[in-house]
C-alpha positions as CSV (number, residue, x, y, z in Angstrom):
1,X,-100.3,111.2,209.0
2,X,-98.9,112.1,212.1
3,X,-99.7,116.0,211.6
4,X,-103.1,115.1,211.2
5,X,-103.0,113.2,214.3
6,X,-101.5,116.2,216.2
7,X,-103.1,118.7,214.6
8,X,-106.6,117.3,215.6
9,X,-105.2,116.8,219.0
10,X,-104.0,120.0,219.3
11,X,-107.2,121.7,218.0
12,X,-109.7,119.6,219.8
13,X,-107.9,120.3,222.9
14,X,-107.0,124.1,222.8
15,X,-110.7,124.3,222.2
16,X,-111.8,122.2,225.3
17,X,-109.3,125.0,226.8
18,X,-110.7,127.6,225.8
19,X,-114.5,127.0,225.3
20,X,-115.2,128.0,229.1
21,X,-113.7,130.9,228.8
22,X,-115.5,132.5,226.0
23,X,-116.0,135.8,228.2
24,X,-112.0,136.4,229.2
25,X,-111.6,139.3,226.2
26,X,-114.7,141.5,227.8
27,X,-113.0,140.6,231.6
28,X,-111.2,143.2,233.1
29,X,-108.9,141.1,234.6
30,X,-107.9,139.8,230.9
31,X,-104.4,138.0,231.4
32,X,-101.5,137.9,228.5
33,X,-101.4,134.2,228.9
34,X,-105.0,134.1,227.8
35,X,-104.4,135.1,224.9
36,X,-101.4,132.8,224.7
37,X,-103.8,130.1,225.0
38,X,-105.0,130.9,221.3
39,X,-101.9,129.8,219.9
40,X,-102.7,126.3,221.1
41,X,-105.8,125.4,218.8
42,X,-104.3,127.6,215.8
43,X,-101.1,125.6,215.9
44,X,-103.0,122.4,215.6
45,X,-105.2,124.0,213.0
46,X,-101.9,124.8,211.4
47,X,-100.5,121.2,211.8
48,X,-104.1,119.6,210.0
49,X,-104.2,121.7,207.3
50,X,-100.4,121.1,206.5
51,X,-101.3,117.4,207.2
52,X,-104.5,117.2,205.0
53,X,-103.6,119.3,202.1
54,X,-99.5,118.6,201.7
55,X,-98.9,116.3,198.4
56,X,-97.6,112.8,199.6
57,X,-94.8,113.1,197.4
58,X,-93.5,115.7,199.6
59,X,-93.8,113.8,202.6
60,X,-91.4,110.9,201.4
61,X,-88.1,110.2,203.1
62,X,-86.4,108.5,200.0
63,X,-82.7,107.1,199.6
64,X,-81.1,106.7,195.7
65,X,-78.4,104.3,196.5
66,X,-76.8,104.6,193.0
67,X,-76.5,108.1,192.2
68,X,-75.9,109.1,196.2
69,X,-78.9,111.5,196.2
70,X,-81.2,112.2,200.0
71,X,-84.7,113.4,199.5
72,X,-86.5,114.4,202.5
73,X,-89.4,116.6,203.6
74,X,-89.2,120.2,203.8
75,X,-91.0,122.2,206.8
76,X,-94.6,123.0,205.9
77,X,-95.4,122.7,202.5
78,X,-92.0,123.4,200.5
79,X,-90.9,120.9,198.3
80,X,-88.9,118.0,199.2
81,X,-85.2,119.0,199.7
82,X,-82.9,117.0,197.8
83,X,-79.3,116.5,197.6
84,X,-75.7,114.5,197.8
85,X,-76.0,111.8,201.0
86,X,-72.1,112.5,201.6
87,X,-73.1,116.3,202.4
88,X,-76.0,115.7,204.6
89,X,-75.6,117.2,208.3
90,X,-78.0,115.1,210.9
91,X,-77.7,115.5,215.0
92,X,-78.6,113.0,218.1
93,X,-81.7,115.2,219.5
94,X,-82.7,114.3,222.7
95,X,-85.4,115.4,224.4
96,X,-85.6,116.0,228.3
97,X,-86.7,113.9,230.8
98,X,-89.5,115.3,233.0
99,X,-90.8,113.4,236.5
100,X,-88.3,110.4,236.0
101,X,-89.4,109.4,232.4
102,X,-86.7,108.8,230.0
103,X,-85.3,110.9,227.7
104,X,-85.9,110.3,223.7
105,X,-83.5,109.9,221.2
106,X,-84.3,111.9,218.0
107,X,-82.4,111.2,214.7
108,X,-82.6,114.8,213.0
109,X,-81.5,116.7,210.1
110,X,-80.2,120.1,209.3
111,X,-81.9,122.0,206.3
112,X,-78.3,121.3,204.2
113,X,-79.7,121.9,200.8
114,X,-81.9,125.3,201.2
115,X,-80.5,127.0,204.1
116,X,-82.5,129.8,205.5
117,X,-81.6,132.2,208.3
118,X,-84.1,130.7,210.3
119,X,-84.9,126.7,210.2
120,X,-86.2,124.2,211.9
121,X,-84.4,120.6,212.6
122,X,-86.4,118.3,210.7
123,X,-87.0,114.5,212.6
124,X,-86.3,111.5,209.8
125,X,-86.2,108.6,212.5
126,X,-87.8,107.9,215.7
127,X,-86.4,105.2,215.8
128,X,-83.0,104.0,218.2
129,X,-81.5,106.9,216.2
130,X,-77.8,104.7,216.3
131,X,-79.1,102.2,214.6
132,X,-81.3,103.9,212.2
133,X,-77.9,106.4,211.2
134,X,-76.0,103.0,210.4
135,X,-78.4,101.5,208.5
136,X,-78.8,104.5,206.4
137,X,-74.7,105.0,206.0
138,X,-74.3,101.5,204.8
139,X,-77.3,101.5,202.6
140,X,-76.7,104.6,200.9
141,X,-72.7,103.0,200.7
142,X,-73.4,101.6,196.9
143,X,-69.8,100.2,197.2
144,X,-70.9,97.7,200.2
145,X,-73.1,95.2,200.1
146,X,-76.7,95.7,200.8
147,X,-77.8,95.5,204.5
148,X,-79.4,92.1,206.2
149,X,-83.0,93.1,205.6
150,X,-85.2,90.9,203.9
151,X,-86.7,93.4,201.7
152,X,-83.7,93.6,199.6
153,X,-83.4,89.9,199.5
154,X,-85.1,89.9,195.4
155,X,-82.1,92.3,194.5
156,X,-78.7,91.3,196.6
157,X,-77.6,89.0,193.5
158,X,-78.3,91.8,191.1
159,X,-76.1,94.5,193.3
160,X,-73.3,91.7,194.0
161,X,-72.9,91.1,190.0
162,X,-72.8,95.1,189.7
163,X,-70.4,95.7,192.1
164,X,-68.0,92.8,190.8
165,X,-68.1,94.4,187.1
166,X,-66.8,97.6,189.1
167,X,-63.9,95.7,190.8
168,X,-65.2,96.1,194.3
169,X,-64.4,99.2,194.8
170,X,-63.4,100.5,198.4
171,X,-65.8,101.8,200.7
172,X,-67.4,105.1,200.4
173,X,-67.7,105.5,203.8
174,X,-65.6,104.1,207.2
175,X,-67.7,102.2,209.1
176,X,-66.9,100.2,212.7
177,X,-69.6,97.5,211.5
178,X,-68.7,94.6,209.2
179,X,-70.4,94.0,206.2
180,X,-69.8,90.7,204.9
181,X,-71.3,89.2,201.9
182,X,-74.1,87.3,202.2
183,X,-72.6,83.7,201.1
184,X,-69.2,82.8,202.2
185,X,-68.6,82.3,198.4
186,X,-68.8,85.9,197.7
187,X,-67.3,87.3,200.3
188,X,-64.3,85.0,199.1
189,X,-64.6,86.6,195.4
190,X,-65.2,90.6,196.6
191,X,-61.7,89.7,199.0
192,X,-60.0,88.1,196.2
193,X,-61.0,90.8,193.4
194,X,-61.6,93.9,195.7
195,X,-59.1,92.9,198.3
196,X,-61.5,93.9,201.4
């Protein structure tokens, strides 16, 4: 959605650009930005179509808990890239500040799984990248339990009982941030079986 949003932005605008200045190719004074001010509406023409015409499927950011596996989208319309969580590369991106306005935070990925010469870092969060990074880490941890979110609340029970037959096993993945269970009762069994 949001390169169909661009994109119209983009095109809409580069043409408000360049609409008064349908005479600058037969001007003698023709300037090389000029023509640089083409690239504006065909990049948002590039953007919609990519927007428009890309398969949802392919657009998916999508976590498998259980078998460790990342899916998420490819640049333009390559299929989604897909591989082990434990093997992803991501980086802080942060965008600079201009006229006192705060930088952003960007949580990005690097193309891991279908490396190419040339790539481009790929955005999964704009959220508080920090926070989106930990909750990803200790979701995609299948030996902890699931995070506080009250989407999972239908299917905490269910993971608990699985994780129990399996011993508790250790941690996947160090982590700073406690993750207790969620009834003091459980977290008495995982300590007394897993012995963490």
């Amino acid at each position: 959605m949001a390169d169909i949003i661009f994109g119209a932005i983009f095109l809409l605008s580069g043409l408000w650009i360049i609409y008064p200045l349908d005479d600058f190719f037969t001007s003698d004074d023709f300037h090389w930005t000029m023509l640089f001010l083409l690239l504006y509406p065909f990049i948002g023409l590039l953007m919609l179509i990519k927007g428009v015409f890309t398969p949802k499927k392919h657009t998916n950011l999508s976590f498998d808990r259980l078998n460790g596996i990342i899916s998420y989208p490819a640049t333009f319309f390559g299929k989604p890239l897909e591989g082990p969580f434990n093997e992803l590369k991501v980086v802080f991106a942060v965008s600079g500040a201009i006229d006192g306005y705060s930088p952003q935070e960007y949580l990005k990925v690097i193309n891991t799984f279908r490396p190419k010469i040339i790539d481009l870092l790929k955005t999964i969060s704009y959220q508080n990248p920090y926070v989106a990074w930990s909750f990803m880490v200790w979701y995609m941890d299948k030996n902890r339990p699931l995070p506080p979110c009250e989407i999972f609340e239908p299917y905490r029970r269910q993971d608990f009982e699985r994780r129990k037959a399996e011993g508790f096993p250790k941690p996947l993945y160090p982590s700073n941030i406690k993750t207790p269970e969620a009834t003091k009762e459980q977290q008495e069994e995982r300590e007394k079986i897993g012995g963490w």
